[in-house]
Backbone bond lengths (Angstrom), bond angles and torsions (degrees), N, CA, C in turn:
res aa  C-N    CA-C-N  psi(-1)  N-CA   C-N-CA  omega(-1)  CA-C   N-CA-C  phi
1 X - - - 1.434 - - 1.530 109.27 -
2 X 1.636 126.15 133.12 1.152 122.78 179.92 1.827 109.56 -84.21
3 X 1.233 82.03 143.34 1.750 87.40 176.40 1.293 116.78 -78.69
4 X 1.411 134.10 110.56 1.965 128.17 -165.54 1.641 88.17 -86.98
5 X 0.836 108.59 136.09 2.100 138.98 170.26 1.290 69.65 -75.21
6 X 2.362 103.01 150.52 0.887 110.24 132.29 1.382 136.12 -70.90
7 X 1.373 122.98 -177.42 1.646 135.48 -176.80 1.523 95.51 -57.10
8 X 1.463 105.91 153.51 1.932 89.69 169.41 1.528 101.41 -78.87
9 X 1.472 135.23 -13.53 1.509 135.87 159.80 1.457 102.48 -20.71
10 X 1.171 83.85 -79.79 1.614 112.79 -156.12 2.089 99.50 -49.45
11 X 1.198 117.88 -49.81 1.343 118.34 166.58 1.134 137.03 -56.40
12 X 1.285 115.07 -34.21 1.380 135.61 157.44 1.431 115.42 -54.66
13 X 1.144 111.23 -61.74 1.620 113.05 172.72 1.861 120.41 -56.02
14 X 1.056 83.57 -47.72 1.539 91.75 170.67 1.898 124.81 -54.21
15 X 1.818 103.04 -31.57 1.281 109.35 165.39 1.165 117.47 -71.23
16 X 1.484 119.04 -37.36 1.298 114.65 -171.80 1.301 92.73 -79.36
17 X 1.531 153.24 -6.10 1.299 112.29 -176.43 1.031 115.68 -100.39
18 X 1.731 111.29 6.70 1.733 120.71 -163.28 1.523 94.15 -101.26
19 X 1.432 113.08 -26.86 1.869 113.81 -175.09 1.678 107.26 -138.53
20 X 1.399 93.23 109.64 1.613 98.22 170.01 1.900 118.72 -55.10
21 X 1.096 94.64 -35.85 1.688 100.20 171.51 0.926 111.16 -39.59
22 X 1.454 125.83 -57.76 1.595 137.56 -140.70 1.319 128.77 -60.98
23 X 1.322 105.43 85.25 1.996 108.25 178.05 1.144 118.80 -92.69
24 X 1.814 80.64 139.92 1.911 82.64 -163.71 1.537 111.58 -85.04
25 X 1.675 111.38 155.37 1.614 101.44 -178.54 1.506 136.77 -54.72
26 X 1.468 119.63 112.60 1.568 112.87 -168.06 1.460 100.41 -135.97
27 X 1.438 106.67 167.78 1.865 121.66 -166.71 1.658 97.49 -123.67
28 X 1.003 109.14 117.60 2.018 92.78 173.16 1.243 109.76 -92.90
29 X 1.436 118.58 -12.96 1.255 113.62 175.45 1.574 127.13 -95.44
30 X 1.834 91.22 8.04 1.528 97.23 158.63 1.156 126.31 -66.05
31 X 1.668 84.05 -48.07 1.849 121.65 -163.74 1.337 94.78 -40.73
32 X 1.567 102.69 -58.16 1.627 116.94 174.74 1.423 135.11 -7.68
33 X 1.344 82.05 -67.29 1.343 114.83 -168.05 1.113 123.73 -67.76
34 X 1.806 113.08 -56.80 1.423 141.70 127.85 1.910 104.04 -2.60
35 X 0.569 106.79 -88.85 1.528 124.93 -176.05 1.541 113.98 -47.43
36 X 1.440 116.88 -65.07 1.089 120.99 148.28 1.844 134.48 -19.41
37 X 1.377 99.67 -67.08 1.556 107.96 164.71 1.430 107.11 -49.66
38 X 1.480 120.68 -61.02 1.582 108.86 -156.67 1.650 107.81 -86.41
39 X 1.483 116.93 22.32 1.375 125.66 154.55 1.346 122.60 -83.96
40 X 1.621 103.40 -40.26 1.430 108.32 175.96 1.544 117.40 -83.81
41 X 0.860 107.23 -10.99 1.811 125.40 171.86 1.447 119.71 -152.67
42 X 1.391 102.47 99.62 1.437 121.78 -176.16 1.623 105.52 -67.32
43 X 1.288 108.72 -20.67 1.673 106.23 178.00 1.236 123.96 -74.22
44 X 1.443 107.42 -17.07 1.231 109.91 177.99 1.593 140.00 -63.54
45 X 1.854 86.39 -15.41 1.946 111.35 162.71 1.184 115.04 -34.18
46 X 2.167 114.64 -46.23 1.303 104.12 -169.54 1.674 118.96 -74.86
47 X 0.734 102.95 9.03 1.572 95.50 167.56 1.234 127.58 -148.18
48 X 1.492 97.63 21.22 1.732 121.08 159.30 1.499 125.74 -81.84
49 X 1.365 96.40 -37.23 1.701 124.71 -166.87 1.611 99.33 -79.33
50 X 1.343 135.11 -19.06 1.169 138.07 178.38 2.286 113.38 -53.64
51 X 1.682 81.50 -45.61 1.674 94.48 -170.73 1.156 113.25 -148.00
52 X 1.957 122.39 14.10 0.891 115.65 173.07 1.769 114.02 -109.20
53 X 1.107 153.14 130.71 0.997 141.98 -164.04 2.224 114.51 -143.22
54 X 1.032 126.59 152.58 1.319 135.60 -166.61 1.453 105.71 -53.65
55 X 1.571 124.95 -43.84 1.111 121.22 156.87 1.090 144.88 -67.64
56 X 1.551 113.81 18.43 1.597 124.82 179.14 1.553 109.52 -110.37
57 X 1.842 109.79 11.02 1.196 126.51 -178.36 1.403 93.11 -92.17
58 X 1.340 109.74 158.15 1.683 117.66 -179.34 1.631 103.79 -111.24
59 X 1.202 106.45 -37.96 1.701 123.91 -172.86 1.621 104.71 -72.35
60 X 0.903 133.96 129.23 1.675 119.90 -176.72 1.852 101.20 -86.10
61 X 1.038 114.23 -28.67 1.507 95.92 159.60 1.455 126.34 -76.11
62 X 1.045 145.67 -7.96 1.336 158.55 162.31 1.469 115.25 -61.63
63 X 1.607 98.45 -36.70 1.807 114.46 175.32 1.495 89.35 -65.92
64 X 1.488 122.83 -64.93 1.147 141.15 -143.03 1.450 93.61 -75.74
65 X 1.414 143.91 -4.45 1.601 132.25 -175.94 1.567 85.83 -122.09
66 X 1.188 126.39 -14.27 1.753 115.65 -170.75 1.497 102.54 -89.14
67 X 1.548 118.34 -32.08 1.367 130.53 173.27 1.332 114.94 -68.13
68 X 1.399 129.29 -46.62 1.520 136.25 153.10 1.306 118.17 -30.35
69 X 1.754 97.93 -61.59 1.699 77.31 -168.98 1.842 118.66 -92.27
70 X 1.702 122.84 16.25 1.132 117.38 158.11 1.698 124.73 -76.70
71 X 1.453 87.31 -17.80 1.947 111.00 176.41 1.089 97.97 -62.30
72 X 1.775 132.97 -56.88 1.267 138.55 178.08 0.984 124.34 -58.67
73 X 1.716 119.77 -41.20 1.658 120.58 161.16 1.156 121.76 -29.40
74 X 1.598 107.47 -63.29 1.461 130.21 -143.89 1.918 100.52 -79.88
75 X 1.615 102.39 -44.66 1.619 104.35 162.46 1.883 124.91 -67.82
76 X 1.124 88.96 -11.31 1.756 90.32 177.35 1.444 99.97 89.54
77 X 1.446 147.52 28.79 1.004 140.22 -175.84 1.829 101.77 -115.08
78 X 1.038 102.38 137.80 1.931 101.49 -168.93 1.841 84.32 -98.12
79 X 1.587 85.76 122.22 1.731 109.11 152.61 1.446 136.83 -74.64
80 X 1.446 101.48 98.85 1.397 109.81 173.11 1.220 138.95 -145.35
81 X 1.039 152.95 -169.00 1.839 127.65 -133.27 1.694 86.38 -93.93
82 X 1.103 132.75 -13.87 1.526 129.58 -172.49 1.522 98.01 -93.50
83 X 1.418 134.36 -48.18 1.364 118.13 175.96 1.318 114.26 -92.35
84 X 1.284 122.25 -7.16 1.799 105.08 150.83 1.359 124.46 -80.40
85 X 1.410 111.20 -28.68 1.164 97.16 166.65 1.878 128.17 -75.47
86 X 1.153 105.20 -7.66 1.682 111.31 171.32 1.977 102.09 -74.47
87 X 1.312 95.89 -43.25 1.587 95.94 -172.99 1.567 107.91 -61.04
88 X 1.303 113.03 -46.18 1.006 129.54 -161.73 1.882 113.08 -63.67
89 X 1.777 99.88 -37.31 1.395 83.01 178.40 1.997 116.86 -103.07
90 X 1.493 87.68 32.92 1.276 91.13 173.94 1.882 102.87 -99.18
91 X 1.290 113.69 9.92 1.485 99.81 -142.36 1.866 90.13 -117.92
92 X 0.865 121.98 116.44 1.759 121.40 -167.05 1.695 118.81 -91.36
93 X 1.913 97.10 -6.87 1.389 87.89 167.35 1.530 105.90 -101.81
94 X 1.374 129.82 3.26 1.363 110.31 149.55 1.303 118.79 -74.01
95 X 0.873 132.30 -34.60 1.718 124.43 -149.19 2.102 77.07 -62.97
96 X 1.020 122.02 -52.89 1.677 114.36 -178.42 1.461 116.36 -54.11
97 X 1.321 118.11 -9.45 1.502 111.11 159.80 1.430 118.69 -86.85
98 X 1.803 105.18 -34.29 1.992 105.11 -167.75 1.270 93.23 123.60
């Protein structure tokens, strides 16, 4: 009988509940980048949105600009550093992130 591994989910969670320390591996200058692209091409959602999701951001503002601009998709409004940044300084639970 083969032995099935758990999910790496499931392991991951399990580290974090054994060590409060424990940060998981992340790039901000992916995030960046990531982010970057789907500013300069808002189309690029459609085949981001398949497996990419707000919680695969490490930065909590990165969640918070990746979540913006699917809001903007979905209203028909194109995301870009001039209308996120209008949204953005209307919005008072960012200014507590940065």
């Amino acid at each position: 009988m083969i032995d099935k591994k758990p999910p790496i989910t499931d392991l991951i969670n399990l580290k974090l509940s054994q060590n409060e320390d424990f940060i998981l591996p992340h790039n901000i200058e992916a995030e960046q980048y990531v982010l970057g692209s789907l500013i300069a091409n808002n189309e690029a959602l459609n085949y981001l949105l398949e497996f990419l999701h707000s919680e695969h951001f490490f930065e909590p503002l990165h969640q918070a600009i990746f979540t913006t601009i699917i809001k903007f998709y979905d209203q028909g409004i194109i995301a870009t550093p001039i209308t996120l940044k209008a949204h953005f300084a209307a919005d008072d639970k960012l200014k507590a992130i940065g």
